[in-house]
N, C-alpha and C positions, 0 to 999 in steps of 0.2 A: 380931154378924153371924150370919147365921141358915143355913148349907147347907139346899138346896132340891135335888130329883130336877128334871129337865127336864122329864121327864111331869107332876110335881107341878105347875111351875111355867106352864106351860101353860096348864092347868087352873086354877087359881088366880090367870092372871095381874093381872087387877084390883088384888085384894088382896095383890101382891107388888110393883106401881107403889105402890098407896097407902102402904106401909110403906116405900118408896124416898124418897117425899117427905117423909114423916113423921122421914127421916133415919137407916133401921134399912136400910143396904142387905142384897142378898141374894146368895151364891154361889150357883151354879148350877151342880149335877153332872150328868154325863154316864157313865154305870155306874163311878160311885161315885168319878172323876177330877173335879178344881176346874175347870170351863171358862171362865167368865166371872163378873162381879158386875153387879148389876144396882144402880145409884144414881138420886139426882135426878138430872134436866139442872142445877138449881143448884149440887148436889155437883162435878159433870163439867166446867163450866165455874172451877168454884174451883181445882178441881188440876190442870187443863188449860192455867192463865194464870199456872204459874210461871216464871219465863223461865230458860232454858238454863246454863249456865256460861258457856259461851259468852257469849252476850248480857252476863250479868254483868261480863265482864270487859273486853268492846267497849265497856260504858258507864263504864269507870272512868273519872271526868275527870280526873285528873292528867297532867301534864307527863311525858314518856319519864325526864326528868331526876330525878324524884322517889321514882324505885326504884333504891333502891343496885344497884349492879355487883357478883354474887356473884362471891368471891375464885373463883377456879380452883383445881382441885386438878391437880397435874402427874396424866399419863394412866398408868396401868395396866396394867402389860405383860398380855397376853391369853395363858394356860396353853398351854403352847406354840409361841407366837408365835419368831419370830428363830430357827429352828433351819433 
């Protein structure tokens, strides 16, 4: 991955799309700070369509019944507490 000045990139941008598609994205600095990367839209929709935890876990198909019951631990007096 290749850091890029914004002025550079600018000016070059043609040639900073085509090396995006070519799969060589590019960072983009802003006095001398990472601002952004520049990828394919193919790239951008690949790691844009992984689904959430979330979702992951909405899609679990099993039964409520099929996840043990974690044992309990009795609760923790809190430092302090009961004075």
């Amino acid at each position: 991955m290749k850091d890029l000045p914004l002025k550079d990139a600018k000016a070059t941008l043609s040639a900073v799309v085509d090396r995006a598609v070519a799969g060589e994205p590019t960072v983009i600095t802003r006095h001398g700070r990472k601002e952004a990367v520049l990828i394919s839209f193919e790239e951008w929709q690949r790691i844009s369509a992984v689904p959430s935890f979330a979702d992951l876990l909405l899609a679990f198909p099993g039964e409520p019944g099929d996840i043990p019951e974690r044992a309990r631990k009795p609760a923790r007096a809190l430092p302090g507490a009961g004075r």
